[in-house]
C-alpha positions as CSV (number, residue, x, y, z in Angstrom):
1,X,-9.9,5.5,-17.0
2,X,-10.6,2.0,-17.3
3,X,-8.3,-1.4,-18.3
4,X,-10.2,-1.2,-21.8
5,X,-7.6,-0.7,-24.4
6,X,-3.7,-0.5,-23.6
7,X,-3.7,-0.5,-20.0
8,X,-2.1,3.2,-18.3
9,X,-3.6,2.6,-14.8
10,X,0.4,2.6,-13.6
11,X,3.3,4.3,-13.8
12,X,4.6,1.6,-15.9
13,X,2.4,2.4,-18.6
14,X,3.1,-0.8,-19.6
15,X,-0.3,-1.0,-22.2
16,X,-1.4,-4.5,-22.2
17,X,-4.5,-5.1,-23.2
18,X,-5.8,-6.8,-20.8
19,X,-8.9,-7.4,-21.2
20,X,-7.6,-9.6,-24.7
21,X,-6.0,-11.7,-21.6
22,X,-2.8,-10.3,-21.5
23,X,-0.7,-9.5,-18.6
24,X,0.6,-6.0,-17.6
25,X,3.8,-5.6,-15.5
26,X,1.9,-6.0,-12.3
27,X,0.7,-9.4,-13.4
28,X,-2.5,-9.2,-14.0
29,X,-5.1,-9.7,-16.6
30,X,-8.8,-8.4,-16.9
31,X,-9.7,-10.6,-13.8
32,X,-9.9,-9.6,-10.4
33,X,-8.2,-11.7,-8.2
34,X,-7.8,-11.4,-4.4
35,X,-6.4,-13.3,-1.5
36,X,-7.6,-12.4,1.8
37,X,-10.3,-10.2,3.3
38,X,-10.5,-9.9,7.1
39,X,-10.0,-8.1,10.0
40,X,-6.3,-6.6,10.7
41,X,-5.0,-5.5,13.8
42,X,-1.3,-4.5,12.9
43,X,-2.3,-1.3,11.2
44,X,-1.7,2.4,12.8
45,X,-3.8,2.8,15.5
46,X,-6.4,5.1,14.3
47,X,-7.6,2.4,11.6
48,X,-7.0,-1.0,13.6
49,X,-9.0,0.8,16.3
50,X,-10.5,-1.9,18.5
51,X,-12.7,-3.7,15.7
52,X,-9.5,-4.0,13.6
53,X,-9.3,-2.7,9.7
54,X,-11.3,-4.8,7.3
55,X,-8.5,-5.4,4.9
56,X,-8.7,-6.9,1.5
57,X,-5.7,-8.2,-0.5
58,X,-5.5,-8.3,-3.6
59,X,-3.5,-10.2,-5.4
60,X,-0.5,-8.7,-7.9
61,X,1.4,-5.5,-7.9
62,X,3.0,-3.2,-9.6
63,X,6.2,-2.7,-8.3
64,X,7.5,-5.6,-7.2
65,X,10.1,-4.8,-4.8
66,X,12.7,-7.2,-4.3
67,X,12.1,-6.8,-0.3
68,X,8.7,-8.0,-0.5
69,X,7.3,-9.6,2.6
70,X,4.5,-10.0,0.7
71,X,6.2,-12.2,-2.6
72,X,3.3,-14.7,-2.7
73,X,0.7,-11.7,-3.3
74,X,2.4,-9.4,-5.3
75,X,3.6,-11.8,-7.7
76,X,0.1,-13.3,-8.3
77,X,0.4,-16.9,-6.9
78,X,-2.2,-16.5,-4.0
79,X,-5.7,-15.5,-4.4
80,X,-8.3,-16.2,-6.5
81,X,-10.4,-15.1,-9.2
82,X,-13.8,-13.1,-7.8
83,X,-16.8,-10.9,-9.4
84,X,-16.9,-7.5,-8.8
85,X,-20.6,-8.2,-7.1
86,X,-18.1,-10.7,-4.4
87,X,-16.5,-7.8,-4.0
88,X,-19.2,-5.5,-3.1
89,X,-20.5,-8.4,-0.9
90,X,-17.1,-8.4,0.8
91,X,-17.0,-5.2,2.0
92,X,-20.7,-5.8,3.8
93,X,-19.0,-8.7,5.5
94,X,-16.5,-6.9,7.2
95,X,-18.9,-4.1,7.9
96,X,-20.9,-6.7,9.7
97,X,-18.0,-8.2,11.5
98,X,-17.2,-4.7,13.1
99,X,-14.4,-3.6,10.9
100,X,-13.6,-0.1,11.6
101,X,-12.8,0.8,7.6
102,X,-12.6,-0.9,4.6
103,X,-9.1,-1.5,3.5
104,X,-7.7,-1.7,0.3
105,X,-4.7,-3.3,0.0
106,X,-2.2,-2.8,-3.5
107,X,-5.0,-2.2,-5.3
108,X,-4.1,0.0,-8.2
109,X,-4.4,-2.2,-10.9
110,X,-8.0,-3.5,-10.1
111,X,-9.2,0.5,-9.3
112,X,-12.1,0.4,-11.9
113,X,-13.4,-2.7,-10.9
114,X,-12.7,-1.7,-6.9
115,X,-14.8,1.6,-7.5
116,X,-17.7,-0.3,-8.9
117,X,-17.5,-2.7,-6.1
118,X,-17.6,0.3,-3.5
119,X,-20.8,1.7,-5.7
120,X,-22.3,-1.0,-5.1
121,X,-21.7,-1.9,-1.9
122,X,-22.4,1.5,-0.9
123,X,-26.5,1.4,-2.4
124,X,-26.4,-1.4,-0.4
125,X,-25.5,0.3,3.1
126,X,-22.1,0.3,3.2
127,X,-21.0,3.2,5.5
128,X,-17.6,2.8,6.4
129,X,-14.8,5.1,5.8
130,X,-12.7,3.3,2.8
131,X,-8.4,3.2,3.0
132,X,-6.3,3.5,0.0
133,X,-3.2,1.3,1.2
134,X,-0.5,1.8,-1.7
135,X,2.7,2.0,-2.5
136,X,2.4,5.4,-4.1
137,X,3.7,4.5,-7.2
138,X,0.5,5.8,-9.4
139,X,-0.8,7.7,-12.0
140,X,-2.0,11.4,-11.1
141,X,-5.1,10.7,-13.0
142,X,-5.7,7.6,-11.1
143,X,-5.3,9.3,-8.3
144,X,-8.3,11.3,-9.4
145,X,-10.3,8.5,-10.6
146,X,-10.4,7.2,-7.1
147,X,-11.0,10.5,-5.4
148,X,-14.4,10.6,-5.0
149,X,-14.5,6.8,-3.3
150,X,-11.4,7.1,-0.5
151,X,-11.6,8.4,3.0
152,X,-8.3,7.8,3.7
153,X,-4.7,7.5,2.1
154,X,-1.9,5.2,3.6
155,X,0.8,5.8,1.1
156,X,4.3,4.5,1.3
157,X,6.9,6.8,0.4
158,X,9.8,4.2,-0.3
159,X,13.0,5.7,-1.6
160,X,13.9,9.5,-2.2
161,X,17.2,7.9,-4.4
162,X,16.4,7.0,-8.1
163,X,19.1,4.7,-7.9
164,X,17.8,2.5,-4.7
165,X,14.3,2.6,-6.2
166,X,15.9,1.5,-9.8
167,X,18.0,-1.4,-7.8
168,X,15.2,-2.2,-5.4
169,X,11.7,-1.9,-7.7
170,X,12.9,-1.5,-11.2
171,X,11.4,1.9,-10.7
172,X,13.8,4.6,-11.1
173,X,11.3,7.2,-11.9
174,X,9.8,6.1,-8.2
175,X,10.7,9.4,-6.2
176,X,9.0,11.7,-9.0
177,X,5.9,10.0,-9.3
178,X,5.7,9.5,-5.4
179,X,6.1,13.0,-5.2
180,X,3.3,14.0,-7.9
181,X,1.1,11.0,-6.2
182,X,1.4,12.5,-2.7
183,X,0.7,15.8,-3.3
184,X,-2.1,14.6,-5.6
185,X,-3.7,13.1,-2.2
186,X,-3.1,15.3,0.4
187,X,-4.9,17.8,-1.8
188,X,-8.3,15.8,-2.8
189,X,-8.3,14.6,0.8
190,X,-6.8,17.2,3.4
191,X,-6.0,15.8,6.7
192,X,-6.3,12.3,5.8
193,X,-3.5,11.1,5.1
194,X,-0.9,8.7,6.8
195,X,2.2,8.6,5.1
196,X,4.5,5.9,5.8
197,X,8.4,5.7,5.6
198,X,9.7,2.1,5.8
199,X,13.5,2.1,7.5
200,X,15.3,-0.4,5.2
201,X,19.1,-1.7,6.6
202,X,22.0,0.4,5.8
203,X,19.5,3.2,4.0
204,X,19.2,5.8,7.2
205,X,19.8,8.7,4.7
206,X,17.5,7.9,2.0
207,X,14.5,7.2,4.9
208,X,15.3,10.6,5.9
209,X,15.3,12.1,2.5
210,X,12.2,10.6,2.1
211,X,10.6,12.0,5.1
212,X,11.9,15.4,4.8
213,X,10.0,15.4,0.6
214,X,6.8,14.2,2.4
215,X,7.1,16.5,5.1
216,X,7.7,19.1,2.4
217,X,4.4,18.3,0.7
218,X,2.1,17.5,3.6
219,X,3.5,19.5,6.8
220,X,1.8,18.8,9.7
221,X,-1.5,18.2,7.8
222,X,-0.3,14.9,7.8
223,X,0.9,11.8,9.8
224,X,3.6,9.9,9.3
225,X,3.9,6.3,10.5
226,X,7.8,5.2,11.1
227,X,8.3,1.6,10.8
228,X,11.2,-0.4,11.7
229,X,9.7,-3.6,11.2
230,X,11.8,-5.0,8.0
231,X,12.4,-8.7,8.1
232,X,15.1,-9.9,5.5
233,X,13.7,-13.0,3.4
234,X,15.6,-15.8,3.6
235,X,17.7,-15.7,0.2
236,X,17.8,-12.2,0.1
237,X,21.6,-11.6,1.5
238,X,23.0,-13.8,-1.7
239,X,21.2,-11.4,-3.9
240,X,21.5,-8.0,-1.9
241,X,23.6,-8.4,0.8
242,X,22.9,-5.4,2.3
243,X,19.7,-5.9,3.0
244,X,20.4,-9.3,4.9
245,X,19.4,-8.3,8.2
246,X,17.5,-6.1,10.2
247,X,17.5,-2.5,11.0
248,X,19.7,-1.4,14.2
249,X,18.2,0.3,17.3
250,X,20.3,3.3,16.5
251,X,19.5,3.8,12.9
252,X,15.8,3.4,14.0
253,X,16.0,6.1,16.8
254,X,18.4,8.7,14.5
255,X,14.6,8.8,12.4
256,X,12.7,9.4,14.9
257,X,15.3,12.1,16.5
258,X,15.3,13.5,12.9
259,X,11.2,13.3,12.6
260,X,11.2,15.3,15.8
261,X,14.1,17.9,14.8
262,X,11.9,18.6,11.0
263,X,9.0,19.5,13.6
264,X,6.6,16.7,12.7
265,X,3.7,16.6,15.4
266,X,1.6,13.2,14.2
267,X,3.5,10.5,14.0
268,X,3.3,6.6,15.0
269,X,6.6,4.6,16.2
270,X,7.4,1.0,16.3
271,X,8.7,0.0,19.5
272,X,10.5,-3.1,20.7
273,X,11.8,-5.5,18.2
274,X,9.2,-4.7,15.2
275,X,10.8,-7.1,13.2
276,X,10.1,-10.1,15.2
277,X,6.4,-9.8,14.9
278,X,4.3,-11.1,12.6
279,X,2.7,-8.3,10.9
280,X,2.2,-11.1,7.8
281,X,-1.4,-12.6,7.5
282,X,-1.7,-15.6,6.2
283,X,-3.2,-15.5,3.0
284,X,-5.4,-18.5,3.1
285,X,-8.6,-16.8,0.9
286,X,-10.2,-15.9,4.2
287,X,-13.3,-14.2,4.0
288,X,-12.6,-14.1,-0.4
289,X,-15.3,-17.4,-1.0
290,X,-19.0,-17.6,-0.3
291,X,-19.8,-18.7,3.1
């Protein structure tokens, strides 16, 4: 599968043909564009390590949630425009710089070009484990494509309600293909995969839906990573008020009560005020130009 013809990488199956310069859904075009590529040190443990993830951004997305703490990537107006040979050199770079893993960030719509760069890099002694850091709205087939190239999955599993992910992401059709996408993972890659459940304000019952379906897929062959760190933007209340302010304590600890009552034994837990941290990079193009 490549970006030739009507574009299908996505659920959206949107079909721009991109590579006549037009635009899918997601935003972008036959170029590859990306924003920042450094070492992270807010991931779960196991891939932050002590060297830190060597995460790349790229830049677009396609699923836009409204939520976004990451509005200026997703929707295209950071990064910039690099050769899939940058990208291969990229990778090198954070190998060199002690990265513990390759991390790709939203990168579902750039896969062909992202598995070249990997082929690449990898003739040219790349030996790090590679992450797959998605929102796990994608194709079954894509999912395939990128098989033979990913170490490890971090997939979001964001709503278990059609009708939050239709009011949230456009995307009612979310929990099925999540579904289909997860399963599709934990069984080209058993045991490596971190699934994460984002606790979104006033939405304690659809976070635990969407826990018990992963848990349902992946048993204990899994992890699941727990976050409570959702920040509201600041002009989100006018538009959806009830996601104007943070998660409570309570809500927080009734998933991780509920985690423990389904029997999950691998999990990760935000403690403290996770929403007060900066888990954000700035995404100023480091590490994306020649040095």
């Amino acid at each position: 599968m490549t970006i030739a013809g009507a574009c299908r990488l996505c659920p959206r199956q949107c079909g721009a043909r991109r590579l006549e310069g037009e635009r899918g859904f997601c935003g972008a075009d036959a170029t590859l564009r990306v924003a920042r590529a450094a070492l992270h040190f807010w991931e779960e443990p196991p891939l932050s390590g002590s060297g830190g993830s060597g995460t790349v951004f790229f830049s677009n997305c396609p699923l836009h949630c409204v939520y976004c703490q990451n509005q200026a990537l997703s929707s295209g107006r950071v990064g910039v425009v690099i050769s899939v040979e940058r990208l291969a050199q990229i990778f090198l770079e954070l190998q060199t710089q002690g990265a513990e893993n390759i991390n790709l960030v939203t990168g579902t719509h750039y896969a062909p070009q992202i598995i070249e760069a990997l082929r690449r890099a990898r003739d040219e002694g790349l030996g790090l484990p590679v992450v797959w850091n998605t929102s796990t709205y994608e194709n079954v087939e894509t999912i395939e494509m990128l098989a033979d190239h990913i170490d490890i999955w971090l997939a979001d599993f964001r709503y278990a309600s059609g009708e939050l992910a239709e009011r949230y992401s456009a995307a009612r059709d979310y929990p099925r293909v999540a579904a289909r996408a997860l399963r599709q993972m934990h069984q080209a890659t058993p045991g490596a995969l971190i699934v994460r459940i984002l606790l979104l304000p006033d939405h304690l019952a659809d976070a635990k839906r969407a826990l018990e379906l992963s848990y349902e897929i992946c048993g204990n062959a899994a992890s699941y990573s727990l976050m409570s760190q959702y920040t509201p933007l600041p002009d989100i209340k006018g538009r959806y008020p009830e996601l104007g302010c943070t998660v409570s304590a309570d809500d927080y600890d009734s998933l991780v009560n509920f985690a423990l009552d389904l029997g999950i034994r691998n999990s990760f837990m935000q403690v403290g005020d996770a929403a007060s941290e900066s888990f954000i990079p700035d995404f100023d193009l480091s590490g994306v130009l020649h040095v």
